[in-house]
Z-matrix of the N, CA and C atoms (Angstrom, degrees):
N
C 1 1.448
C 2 1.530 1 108.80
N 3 1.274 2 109.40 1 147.93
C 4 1.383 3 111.35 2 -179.38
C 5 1.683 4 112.05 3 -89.96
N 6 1.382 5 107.89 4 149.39
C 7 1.413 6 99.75 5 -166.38
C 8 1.870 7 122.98 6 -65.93
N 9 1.694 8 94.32 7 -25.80
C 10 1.339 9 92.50 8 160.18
C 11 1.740 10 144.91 9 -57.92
N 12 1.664 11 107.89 10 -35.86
C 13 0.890 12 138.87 11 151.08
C 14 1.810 13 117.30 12 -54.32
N 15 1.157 14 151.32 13 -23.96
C 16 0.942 15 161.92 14 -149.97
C 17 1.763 16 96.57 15 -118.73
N 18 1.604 17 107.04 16 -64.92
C 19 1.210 18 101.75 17 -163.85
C 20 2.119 19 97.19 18 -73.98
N 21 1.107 20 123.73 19 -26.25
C 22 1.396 21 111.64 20 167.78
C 23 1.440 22 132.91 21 -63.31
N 24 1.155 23 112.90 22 -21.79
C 25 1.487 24 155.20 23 141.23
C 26 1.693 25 108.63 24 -39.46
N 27 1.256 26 111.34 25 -53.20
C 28 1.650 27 113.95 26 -178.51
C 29 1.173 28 98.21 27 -82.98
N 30 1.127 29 140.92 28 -44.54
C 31 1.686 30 140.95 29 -174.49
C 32 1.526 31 111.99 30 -65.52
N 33 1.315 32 104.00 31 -27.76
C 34 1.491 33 108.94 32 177.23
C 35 1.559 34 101.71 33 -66.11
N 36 1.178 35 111.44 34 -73.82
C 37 1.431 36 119.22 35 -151.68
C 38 1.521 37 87.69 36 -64.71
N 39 2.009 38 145.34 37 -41.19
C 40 1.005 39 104.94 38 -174.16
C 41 1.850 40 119.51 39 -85.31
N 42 1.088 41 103.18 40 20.76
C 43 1.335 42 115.48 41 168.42
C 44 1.865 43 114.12 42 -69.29
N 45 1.892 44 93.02 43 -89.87
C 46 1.281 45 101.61 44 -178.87
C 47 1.682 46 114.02 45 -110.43
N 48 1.489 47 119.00 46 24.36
C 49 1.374 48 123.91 47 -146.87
C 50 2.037 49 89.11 48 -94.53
N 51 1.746 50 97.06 49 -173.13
C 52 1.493 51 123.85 50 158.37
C 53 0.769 52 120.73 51 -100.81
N 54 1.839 53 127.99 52 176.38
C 55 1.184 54 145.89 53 146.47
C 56 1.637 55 112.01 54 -55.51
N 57 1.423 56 110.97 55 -43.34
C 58 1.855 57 96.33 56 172.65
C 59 1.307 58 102.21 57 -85.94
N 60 1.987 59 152.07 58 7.50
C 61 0.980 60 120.76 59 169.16
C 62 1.446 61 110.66 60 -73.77
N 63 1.229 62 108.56 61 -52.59
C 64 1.695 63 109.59 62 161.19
C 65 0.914 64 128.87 63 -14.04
N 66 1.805 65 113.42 64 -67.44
C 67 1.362 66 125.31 65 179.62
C 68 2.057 67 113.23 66 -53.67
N 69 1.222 68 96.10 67 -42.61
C 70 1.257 69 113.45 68 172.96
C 71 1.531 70 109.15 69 -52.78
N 72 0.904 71 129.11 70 -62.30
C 73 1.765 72 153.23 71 -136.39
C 74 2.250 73 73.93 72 -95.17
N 75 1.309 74 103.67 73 -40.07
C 76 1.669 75 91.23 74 -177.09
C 77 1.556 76 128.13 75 -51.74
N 78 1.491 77 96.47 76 -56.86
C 79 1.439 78 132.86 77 -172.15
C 80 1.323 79 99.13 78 -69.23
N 81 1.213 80 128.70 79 -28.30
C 82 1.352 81 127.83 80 169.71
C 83 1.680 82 122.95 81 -90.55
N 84 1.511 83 117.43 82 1.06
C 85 1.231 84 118.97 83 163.55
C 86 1.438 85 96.56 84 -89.62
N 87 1.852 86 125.53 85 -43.87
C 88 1.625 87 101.45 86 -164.10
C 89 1.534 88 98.86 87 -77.46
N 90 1.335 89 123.39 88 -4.16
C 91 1.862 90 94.28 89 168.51
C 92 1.485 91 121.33 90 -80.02
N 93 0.874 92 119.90 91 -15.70
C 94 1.675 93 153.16 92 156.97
C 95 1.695 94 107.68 93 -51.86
N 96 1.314 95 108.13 94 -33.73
C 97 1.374 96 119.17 95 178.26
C 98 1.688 97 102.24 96 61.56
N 99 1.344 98 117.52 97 52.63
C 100 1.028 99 137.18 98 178.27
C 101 1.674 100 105.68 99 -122.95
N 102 1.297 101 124.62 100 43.28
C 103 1.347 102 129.67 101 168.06
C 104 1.416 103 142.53 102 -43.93
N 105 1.421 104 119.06 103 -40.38
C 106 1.528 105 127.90 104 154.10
C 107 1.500 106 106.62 105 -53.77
N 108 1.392 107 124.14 106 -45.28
C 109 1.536 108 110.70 107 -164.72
C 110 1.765 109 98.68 108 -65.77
N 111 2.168 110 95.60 109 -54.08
C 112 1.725 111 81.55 110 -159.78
C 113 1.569 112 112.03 111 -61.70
N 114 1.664 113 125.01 112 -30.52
C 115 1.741 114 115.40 113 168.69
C 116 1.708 115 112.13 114 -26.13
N 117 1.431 116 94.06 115 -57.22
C 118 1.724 117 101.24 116 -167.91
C 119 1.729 118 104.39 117 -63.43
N 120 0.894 119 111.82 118 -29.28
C 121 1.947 120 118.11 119 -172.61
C 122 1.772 121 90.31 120 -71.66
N 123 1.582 122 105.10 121 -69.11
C 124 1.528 123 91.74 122 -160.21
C 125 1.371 124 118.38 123 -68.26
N 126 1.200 125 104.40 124 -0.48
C 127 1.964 126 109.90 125 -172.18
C 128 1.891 127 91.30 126 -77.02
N 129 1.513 128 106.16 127 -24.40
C 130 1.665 129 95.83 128 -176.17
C 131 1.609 130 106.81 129 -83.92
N 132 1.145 131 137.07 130 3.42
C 133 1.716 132 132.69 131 140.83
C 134 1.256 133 114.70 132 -73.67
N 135 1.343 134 133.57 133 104.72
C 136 1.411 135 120.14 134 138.16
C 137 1.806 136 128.64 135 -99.63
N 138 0.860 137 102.10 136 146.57
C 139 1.588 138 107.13 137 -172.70
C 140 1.452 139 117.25 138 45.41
N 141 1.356 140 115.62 139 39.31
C 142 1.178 141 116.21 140 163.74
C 143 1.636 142 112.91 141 96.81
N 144 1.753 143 118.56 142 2.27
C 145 0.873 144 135.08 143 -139.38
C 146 1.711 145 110.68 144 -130.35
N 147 1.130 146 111.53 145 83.73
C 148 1.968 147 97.56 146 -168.01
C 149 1.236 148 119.83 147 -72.21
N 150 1.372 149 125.85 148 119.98
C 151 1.875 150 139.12 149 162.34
C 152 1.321 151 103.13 150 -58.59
N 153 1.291 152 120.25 151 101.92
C 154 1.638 153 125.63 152 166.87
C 155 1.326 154 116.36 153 -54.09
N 156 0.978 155 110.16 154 -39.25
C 157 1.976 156 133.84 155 -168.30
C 158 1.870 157 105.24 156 -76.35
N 159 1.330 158 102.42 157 -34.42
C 160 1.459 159 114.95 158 170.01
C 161 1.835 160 127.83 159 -72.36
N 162 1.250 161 77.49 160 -29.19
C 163 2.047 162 92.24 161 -176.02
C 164 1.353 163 102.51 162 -105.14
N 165 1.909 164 122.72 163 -7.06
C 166 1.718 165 104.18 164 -178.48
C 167 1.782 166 77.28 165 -105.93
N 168 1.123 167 132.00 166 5.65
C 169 1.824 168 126.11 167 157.87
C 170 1.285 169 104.22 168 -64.37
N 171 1.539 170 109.14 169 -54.93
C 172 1.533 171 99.03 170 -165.73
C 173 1.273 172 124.92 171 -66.36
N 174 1.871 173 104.64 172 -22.94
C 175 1.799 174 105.79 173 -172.93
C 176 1.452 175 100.13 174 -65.23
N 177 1.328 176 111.62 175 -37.15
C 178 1.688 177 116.64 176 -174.64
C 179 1.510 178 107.26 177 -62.01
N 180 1.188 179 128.28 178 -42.91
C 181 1.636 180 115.92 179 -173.98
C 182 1.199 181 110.27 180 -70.67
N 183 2.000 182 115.27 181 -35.96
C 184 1.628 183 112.42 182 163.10
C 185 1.702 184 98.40 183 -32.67
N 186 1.444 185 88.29 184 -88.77
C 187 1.676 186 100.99 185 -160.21
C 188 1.355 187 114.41 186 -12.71
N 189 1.409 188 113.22 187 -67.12
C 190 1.576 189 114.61 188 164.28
C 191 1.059 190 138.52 189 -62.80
N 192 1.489 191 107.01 190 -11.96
C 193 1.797 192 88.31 191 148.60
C 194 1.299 193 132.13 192 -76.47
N 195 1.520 194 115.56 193 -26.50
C 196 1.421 195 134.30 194 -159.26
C 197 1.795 196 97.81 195 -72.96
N 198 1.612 197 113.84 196 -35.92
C 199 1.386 198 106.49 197 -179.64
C 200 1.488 199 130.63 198 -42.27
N 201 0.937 200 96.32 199 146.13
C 202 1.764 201 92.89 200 176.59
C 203 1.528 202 119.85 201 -83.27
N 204 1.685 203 102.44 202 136.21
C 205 1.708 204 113.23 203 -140.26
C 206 2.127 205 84.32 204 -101.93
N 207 1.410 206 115.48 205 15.78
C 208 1.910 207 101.76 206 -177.68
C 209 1.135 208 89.68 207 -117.47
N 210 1.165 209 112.51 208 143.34
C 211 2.157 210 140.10 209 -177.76
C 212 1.582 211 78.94 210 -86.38
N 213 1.444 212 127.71 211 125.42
C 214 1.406 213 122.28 212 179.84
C 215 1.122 214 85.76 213 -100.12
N 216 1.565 215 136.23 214 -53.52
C 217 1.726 216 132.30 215 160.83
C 218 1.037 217 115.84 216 3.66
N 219 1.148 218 134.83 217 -46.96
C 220 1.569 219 148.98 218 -156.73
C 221 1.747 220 76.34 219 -83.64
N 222 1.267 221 137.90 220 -90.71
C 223 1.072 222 138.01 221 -142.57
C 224 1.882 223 115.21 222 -61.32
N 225 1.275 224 107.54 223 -9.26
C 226 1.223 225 99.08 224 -154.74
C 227 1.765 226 104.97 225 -84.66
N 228 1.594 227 127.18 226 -16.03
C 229 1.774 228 124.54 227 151.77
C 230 1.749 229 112.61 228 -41.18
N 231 1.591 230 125.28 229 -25.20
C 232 1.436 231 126.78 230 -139.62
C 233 1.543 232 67.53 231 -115.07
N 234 1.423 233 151.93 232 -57.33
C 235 1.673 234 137.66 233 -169.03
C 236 1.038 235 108.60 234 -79.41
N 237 1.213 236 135.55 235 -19.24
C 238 1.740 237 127.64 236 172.02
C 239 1.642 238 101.00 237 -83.57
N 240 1.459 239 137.12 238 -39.07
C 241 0.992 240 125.90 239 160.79
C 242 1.847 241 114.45 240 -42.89
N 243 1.358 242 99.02 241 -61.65
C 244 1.544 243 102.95 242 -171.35
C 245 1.604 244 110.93 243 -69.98
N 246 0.939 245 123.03 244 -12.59
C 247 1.722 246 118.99 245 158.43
C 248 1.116 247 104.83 246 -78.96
N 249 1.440 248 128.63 247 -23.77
C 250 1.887 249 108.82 248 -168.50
C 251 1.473 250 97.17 249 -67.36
N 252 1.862 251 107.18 250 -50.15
C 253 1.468 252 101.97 251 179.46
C 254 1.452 253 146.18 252 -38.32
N 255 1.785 254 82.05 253 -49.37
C 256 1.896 255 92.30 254 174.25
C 257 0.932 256 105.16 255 -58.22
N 258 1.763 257 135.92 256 -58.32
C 259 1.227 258 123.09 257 -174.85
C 260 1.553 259 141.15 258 -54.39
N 261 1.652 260 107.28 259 -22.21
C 262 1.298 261 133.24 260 152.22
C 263 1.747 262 115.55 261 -46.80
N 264 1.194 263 92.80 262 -58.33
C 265 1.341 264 96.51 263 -170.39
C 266 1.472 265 110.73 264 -59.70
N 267 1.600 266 111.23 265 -50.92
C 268 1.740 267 135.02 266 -173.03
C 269 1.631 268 81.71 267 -54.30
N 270 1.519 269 135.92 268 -54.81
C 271 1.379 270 110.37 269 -163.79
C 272 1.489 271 132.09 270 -84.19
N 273 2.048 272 97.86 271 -11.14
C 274 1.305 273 99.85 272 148.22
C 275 1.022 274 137.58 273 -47.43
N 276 1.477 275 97.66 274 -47.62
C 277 2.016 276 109.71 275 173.56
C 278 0.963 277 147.81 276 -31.06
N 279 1.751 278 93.11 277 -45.72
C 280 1.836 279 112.13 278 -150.52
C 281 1.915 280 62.68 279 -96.17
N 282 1.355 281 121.63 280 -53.81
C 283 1.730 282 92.86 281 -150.95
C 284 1.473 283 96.18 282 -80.19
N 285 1.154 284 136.67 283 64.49
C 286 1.930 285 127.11 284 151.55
C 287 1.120 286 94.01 285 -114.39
N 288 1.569 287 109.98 286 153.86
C 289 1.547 288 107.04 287 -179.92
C 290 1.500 289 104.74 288 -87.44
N 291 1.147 290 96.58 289 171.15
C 292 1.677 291 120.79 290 -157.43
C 293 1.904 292 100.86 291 -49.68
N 294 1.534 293 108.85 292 -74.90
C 295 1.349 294 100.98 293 151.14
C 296 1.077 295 142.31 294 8.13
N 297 1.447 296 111.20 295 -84.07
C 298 1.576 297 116.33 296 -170.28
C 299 1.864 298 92.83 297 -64.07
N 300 1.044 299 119.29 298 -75.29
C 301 1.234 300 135.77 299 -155.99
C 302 1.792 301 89.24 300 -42.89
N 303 1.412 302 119.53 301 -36.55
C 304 1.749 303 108.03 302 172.00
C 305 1.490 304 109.80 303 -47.31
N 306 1.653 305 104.43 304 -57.84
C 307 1.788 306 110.62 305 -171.40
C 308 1.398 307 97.30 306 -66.63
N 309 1.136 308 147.31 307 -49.24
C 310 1.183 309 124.54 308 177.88
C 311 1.473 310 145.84 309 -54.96
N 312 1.640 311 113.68 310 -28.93
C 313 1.220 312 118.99 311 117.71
C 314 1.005 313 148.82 312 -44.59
N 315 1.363 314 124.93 313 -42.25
C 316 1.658 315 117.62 314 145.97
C 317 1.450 316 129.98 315 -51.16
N 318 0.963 317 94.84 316 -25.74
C 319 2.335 318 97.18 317 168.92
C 320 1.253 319 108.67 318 -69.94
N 321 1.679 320 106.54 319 -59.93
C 322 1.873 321 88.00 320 179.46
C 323 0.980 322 89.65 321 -83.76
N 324 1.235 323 174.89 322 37.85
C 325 1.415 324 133.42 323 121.47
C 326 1.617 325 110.25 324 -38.59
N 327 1.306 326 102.05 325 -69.77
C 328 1.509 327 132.03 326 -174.14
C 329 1.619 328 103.74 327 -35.39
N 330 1.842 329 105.95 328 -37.55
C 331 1.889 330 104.52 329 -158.04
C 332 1.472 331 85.16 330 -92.81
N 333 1.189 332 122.46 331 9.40
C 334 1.895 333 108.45 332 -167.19
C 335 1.851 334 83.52 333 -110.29
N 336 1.064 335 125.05 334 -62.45
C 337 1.670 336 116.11 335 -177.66
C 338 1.495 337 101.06 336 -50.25
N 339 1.572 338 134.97 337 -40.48
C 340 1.305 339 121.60 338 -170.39
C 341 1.782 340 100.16 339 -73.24
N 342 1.036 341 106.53 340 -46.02
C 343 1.931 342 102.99 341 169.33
C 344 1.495 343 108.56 342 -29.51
N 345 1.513 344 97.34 343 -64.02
C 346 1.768 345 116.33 344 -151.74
C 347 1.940 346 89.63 345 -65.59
N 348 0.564 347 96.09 346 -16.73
C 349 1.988 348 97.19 347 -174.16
C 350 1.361 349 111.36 348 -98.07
N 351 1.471 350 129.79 349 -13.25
C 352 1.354 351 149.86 350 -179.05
C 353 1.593 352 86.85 351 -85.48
N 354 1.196 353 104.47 352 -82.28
C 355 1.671 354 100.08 353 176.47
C 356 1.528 355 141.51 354 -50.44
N 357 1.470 356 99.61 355 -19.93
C 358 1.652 357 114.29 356 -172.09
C 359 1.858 358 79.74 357 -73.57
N 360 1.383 359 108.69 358 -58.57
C 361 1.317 360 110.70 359 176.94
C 362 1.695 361 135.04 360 -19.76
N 363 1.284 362 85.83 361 -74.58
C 364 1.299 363 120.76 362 -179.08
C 365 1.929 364 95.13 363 -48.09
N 366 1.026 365 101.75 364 -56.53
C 367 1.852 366 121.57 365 -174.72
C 368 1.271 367 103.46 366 -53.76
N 369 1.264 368 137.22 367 -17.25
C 370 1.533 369 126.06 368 -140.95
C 371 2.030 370 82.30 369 -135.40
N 372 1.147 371 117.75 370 -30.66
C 373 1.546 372 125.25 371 161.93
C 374 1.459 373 107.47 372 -60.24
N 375 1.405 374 116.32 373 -66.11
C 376 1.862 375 108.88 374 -172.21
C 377 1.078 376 88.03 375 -51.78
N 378 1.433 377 137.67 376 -78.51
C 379 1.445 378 149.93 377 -143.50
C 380 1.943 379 95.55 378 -35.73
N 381 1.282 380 122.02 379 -71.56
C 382 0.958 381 147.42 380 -170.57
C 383 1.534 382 110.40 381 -38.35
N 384 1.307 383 104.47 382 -58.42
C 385 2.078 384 130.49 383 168.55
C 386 1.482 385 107.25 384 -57.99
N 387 1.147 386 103.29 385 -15.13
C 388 1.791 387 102.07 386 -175.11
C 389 1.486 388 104.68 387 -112.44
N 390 1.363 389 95.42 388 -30.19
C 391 1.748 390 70.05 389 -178.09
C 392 1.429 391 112.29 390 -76.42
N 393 1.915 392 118.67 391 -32.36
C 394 1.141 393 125.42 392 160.09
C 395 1.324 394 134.31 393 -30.62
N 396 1.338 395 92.79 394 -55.53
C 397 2.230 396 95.02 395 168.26
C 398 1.654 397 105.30 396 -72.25
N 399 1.479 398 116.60 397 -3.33
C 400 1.746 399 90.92 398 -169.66
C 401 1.525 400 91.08 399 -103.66
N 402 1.492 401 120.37 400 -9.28
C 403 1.627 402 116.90 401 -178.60
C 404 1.331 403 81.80 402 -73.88
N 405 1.264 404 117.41 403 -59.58
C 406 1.696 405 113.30 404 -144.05
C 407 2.081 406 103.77 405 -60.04
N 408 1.299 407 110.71 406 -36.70
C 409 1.465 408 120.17 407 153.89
C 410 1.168 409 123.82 408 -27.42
N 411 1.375 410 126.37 409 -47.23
C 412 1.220 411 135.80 410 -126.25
C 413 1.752 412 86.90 411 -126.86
N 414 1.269 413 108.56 412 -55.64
C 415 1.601 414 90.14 413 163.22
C 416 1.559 415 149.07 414 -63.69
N 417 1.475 416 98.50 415 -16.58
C 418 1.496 417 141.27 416 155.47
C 419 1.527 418 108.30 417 -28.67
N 420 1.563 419 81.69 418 -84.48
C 421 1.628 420 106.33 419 -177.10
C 422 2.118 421 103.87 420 -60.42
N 423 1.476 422 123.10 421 -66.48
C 424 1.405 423 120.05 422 171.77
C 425 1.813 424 99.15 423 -34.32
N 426 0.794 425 132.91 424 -54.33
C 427 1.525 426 126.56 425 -140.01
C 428 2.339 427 75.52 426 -86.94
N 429 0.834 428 114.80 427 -108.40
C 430 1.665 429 105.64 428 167.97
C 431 1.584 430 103.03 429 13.60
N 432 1.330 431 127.00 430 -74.13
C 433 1.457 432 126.07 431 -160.45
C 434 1.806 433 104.62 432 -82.90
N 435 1.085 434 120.83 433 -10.09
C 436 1.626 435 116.85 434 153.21
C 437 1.374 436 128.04 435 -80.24
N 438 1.677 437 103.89 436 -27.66
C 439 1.375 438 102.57 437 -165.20
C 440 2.057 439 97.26 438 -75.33
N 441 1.151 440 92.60 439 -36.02
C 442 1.576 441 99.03 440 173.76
C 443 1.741 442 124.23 441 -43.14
N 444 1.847 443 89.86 442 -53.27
C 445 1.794 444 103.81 443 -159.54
C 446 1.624 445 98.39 444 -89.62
N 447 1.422 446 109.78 445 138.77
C 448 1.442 447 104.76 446 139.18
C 449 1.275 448 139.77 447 -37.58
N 450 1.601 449 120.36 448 133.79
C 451 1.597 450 133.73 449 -166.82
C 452 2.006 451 87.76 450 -79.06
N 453 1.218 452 115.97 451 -48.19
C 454 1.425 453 112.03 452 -160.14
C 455 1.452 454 98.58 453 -59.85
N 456 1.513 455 107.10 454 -72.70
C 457 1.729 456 110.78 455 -159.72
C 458 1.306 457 127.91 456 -127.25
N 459 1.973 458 90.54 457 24.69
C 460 1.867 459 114.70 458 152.86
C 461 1.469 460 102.33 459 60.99
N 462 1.005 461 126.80 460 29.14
C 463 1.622 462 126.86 461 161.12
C 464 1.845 463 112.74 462 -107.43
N 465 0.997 464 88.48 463 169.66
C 466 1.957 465 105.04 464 -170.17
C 467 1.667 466 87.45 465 -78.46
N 468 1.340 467 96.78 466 133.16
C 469 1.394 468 103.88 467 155.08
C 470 1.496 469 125.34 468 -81.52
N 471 1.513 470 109.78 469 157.99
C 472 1.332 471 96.37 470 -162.48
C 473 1.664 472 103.02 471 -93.76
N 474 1.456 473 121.61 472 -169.83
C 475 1.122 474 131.14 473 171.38
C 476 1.519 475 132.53 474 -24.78
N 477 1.254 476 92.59 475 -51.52
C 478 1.570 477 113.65 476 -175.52
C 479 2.037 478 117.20 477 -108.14
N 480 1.639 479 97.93 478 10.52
C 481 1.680 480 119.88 479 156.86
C 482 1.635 481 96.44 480 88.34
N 483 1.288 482 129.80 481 5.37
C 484 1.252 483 124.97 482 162.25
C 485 1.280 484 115.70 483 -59.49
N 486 1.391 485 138.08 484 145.15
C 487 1.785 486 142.26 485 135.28
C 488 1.086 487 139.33 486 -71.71
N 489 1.443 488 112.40 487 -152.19
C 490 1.190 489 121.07 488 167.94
C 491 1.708 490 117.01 489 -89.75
N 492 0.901 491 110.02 490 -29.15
C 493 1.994 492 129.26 491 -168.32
C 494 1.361 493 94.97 492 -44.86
């Protein structure tokens, strides 16, 4: 459940709700695996008896948790910087002539396939190292599970190196 949904949900029931909507509305946060909320929900029934004042507490501590915990304030000197740029740049753009701005697209073109081939690279090396350690694994383990089994009739030898034969 979404927390909005939940806490409108708590306002309901301490509006016009029960003692089993609660209980209800509980059992359905811990399948939710939302356990701190439903503790706090069912702690607002006692004896069969729902605290309104207790369950419009809890929508409020939701609420405040759900707020968002980053000062975006803080960020907003670092996006007016980074818009001056783009726009710097966008007015570099429009004034290069048509030309250049082709070859210059043609370079990164060129530096983005030489990237993509650095990495295809690079990709095709791990790939290679892994399958190597999982052969070399794998014979590890085969060579272990022969030294164990009989060659004749592929069963475990027993304790004392007898088989099946």
């Amino acid at each position: 459940m979404k927390a909005a949904s939940i806490i409108e949900e708590i306002e309901m029931i301490a509006e016009i709700g029960e003692a089993e909507d609660a209980l209800d509305l509980s059992k359905r946060l811990v399948g939710d695996e939302q356990t701190a909320w439903a503790i706090d929900v069912r702690r607002a029934v006692t004896r069969g008896a729902l605290d309104r004042n207790v369950l419009r507490a809890v929508a409020s501590r939701i609420a405040e948790a759900m707020k968002p915990t980053v000062d975006w304030g803080l960020f907003a000197g670092q996006l007016a910087d980074m818009e001056a740029g783009l726009r710097a740049a966008l007015a570099a753009d429009a004034a290069m002539p048509r030309a250049e701005r082709r070859e210059r697209s043609a370079r990164q073109w060129v530096a983005q396939q030489r990237f993509e081939e650095r990495v295809s690279a690079y990709s095709e090396q791990v790939e290679f190292v892994n399958r190597e350690r999982g052969r070399a694994r794998n014979q590890a383990e085969a060579a272990a599970v022969r030294a164990k089994t009989c060659g004749g009739c592929f069963q475990e030898r027993a304790a004392n190196g007898a088989c099946g034969c």
